[in-house]
ChimeraX commands (.cxc) that place a marker at each C-alpha (Angstrom):
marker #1 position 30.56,61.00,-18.61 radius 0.5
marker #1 position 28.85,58.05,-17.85 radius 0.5
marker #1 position 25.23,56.64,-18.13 radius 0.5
marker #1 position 23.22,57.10,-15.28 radius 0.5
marker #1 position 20.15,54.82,-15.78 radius 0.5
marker #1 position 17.72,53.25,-18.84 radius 0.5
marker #1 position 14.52,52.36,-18.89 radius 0.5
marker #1 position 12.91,48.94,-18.55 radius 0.5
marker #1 position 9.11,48.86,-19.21 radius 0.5
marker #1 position 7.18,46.61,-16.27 radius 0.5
marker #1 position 3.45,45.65,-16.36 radius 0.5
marker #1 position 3.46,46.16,-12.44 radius 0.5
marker #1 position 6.02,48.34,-10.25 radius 0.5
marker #1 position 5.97,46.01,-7.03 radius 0.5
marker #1 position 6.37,43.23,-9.61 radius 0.5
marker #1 position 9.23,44.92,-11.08 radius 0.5
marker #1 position 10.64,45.68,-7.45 radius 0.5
marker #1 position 10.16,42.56,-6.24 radius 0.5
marker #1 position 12.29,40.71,-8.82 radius 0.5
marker #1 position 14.85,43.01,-8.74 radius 0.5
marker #1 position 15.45,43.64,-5.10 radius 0.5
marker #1 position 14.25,40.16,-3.71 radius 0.5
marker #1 position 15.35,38.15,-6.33 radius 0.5
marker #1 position 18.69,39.69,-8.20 radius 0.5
marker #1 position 19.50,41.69,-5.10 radius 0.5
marker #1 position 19.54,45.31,-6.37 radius 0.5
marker #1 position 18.91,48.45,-4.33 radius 0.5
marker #1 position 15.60,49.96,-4.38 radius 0.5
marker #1 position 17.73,53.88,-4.95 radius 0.5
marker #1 position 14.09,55.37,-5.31 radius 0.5
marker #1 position 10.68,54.72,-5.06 radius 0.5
marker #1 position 8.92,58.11,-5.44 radius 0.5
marker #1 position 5.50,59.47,-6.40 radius 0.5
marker #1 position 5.59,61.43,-9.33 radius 0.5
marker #1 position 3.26,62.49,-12.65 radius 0.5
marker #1 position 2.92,61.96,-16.37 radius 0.5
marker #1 position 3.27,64.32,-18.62 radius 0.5
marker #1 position -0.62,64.53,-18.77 radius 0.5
marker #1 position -0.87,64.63,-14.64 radius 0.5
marker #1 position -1.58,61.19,-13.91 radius 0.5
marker #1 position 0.15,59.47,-10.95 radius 0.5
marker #1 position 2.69,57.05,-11.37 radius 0.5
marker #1 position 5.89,56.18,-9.63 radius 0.5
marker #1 position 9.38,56.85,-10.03 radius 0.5
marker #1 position 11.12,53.96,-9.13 radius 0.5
marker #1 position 15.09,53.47,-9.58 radius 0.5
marker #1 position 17.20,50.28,-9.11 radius 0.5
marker #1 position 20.44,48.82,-9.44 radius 0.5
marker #1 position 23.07,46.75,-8.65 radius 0.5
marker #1 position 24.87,47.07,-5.58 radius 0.5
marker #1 position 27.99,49.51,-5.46 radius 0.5
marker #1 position 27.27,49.87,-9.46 radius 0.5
marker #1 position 26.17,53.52,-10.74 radius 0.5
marker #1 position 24.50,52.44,-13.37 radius 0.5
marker #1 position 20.66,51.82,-12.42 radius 0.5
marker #1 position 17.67,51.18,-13.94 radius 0.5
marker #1 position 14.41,53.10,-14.32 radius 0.5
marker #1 position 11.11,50.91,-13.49 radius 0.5
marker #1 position 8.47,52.22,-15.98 radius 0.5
marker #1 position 4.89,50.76,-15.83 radius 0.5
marker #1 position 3.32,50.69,-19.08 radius 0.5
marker #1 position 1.34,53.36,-20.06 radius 0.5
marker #1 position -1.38,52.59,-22.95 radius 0.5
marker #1 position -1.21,49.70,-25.25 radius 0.5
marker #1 position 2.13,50.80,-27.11 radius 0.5
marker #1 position 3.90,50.60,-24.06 radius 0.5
marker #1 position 1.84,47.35,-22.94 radius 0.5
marker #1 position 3.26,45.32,-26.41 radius 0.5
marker #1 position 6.83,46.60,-25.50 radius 0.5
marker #1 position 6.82,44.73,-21.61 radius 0.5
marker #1 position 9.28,42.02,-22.35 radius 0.5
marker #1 position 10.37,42.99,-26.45 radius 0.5
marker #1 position 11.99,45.54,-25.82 radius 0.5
marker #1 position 15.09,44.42,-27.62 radius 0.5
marker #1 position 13.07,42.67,-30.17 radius 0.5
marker #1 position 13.48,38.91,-28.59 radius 0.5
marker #1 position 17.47,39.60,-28.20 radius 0.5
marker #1 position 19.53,39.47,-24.88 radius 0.5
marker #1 position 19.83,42.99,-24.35 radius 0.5
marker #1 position 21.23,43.82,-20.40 radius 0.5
marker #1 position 24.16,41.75,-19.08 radius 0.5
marker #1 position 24.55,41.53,-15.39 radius 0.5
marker #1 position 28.27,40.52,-14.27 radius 0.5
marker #1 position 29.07,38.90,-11.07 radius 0.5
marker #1 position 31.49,37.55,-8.97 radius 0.5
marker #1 position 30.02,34.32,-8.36 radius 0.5
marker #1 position 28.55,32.84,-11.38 radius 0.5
marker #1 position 27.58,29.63,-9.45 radius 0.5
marker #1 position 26.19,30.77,-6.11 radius 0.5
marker #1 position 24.29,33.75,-8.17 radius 0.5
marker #1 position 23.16,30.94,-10.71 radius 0.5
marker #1 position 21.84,29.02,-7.92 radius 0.5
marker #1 position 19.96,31.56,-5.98 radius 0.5
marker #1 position 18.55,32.07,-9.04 radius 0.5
marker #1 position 16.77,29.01,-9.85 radius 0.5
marker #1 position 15.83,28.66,-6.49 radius 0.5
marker #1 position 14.05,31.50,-7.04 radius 0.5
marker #1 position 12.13,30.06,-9.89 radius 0.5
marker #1 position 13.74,32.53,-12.35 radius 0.5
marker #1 position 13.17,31.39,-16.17 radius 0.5
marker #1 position 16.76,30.51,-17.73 radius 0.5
marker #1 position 16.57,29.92,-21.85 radius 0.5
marker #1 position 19.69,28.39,-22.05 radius 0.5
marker #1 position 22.72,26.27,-20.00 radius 0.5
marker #1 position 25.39,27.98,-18.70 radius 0.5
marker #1 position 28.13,27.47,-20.99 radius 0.5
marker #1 position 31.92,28.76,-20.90 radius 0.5
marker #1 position 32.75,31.59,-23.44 radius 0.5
marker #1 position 35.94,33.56,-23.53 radius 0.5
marker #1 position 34.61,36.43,-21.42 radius 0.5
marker #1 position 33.37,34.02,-18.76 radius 0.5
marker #1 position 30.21,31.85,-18.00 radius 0.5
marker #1 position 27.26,32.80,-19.37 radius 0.5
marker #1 position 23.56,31.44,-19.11 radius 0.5
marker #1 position 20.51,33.19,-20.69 radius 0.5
marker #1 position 17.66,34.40,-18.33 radius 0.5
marker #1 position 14.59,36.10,-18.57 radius 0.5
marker #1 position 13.14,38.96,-16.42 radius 0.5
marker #1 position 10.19,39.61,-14.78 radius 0.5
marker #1 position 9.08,41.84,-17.46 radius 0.5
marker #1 position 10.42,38.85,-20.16 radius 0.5
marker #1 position 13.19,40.69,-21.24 radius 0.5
marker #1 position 16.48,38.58,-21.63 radius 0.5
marker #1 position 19.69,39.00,-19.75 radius 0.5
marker #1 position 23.00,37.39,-19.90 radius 0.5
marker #1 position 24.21,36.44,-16.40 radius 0.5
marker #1 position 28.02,36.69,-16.70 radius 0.5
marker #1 position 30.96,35.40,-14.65 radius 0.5
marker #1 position 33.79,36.79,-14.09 radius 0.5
marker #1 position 36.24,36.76,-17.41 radius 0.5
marker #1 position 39.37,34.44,-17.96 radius 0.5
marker #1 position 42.27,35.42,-17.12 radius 0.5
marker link #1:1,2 radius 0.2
marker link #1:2,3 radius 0.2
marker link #1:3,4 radius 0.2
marker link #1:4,5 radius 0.2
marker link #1:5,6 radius 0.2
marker link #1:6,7 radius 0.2
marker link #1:7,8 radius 0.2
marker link #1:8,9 radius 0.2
marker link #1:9,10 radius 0.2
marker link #1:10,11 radius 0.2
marker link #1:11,12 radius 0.2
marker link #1:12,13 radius 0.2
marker link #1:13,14 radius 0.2
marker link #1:14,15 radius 0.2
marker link #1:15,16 radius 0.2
marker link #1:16,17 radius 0.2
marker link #1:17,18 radius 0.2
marker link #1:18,19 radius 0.2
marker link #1:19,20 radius 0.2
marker link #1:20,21 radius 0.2
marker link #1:21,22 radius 0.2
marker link #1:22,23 radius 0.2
marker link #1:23,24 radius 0.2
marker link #1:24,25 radius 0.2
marker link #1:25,26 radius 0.2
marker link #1:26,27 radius 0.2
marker link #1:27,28 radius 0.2
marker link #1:28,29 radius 0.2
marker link #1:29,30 radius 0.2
marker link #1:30,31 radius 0.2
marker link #1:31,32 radius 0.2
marker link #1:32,33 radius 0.2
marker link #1:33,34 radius 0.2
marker link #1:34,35 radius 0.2
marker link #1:35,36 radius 0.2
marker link #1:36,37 radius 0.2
marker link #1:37,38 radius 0.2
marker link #1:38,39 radius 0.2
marker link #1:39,40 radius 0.2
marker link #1:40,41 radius 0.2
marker link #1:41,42 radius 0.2
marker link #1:42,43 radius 0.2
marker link #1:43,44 radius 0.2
marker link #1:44,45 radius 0.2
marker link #1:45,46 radius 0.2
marker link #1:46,47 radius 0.2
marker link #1:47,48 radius 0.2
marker link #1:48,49 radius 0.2
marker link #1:49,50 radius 0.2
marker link #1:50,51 radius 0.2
marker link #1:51,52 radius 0.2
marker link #1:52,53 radius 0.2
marker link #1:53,54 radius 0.2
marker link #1:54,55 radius 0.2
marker link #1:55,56 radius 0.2
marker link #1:56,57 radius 0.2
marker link #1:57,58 radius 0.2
marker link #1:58,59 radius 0.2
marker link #1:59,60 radius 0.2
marker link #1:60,61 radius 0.2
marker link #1:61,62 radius 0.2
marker link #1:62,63 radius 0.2
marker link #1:63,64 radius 0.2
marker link #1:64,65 radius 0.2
marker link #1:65,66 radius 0.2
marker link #1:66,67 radius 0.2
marker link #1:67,68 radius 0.2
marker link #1:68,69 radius 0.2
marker link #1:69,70 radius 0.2
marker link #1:70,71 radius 0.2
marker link #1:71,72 radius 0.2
marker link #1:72,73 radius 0.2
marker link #1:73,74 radius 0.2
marker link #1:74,75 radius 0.2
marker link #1:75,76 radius 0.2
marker link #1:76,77 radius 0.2
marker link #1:77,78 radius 0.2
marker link #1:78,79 radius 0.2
marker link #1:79,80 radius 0.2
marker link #1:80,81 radius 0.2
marker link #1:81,82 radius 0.2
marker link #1:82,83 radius 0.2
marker link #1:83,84 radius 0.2
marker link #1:84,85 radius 0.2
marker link #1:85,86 radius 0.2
marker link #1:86,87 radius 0.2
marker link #1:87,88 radius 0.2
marker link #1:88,89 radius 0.2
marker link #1:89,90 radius 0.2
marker link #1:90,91 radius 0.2
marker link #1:91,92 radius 0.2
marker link #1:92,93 radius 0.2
marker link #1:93,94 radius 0.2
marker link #1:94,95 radius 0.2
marker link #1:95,96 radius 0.2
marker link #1:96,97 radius 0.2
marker link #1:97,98 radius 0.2
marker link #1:98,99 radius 0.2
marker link #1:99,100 radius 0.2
marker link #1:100,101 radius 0.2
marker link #1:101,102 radius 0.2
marker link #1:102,103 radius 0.2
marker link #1:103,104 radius 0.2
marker link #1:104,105 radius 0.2
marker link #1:105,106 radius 0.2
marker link #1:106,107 radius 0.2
marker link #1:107,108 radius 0.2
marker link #1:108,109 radius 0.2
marker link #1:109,110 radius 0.2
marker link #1:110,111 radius 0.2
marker link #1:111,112 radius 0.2
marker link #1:112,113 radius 0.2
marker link #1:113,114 radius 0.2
marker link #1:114,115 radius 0.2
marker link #1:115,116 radius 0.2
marker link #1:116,117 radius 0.2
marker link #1:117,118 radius 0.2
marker link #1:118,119 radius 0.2
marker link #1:119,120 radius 0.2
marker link #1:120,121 radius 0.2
marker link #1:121,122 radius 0.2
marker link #1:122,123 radius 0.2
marker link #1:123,124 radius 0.2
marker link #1:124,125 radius 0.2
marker link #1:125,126 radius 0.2
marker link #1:126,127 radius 0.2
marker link #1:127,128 radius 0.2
marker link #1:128,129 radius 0.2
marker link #1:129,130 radius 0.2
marker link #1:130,131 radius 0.2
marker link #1:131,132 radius 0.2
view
């Protein structure tokens, strides 16, 4: 058993693609037309992390409940945690990227950590590798 994918909610799919793919340097998995429950058009679009199997689902907001969810969706908390290999060179390309970090990367027991915030305004813990 494992789990597959979760949801994010984005205000904008090529937004949402864009900062994923260009900027933290997942794989676009899917990118497919598709329809709402009701018939409407709307995308499905999949990413994740290289060789991970774990991806996420890109989900534009759909009416004003789903609009005040883009970026709360964990109610202000850091609530996804991307590991890497390279804290500092992925910390880097990061800021030269103009992504929005909350805090300073600091050393905890289960490796670096810095606080960032995604294009949707959701927060993230970018982890390095642990101690040890």
């Amino acid at each position: 058993m494992h789990l597959e994918q979760l949801a994010i909610i984005v205000d904008d799919y090529d937004d949402g693609i864009r900062f994923f793919v260009d900027v933290l340097g997942f794989e676009l998995v899917e990118d497919t037309p598709s329809l709402t429950n009701d018939g409407r058009p709307k995308r499905w679009v999949v990413v994740r992390p290289p060789g991970a199997t774990t991806a996420l689902l890109l989900a534009q907001a759909d009416g004003e409940r789903q609009a005040r969810a883009v970026g709360d969706q964990f109610a202000g908390r850091v609530g996804l945690f991307l590991r890497v290999d390279d804290f500092d060179a992925t910390y880097r390309r990061m800021r030269e990227a103009n992504v929005e970090f909350v805090t300073e990367p600091r050393q905890e027991p289960y490796g670096r950590v810095v606080v960032f915030v995604d294009v949707a305004g959701n927060r993230w813990d970018l982890l390095g590798p642990r101690e040890g």
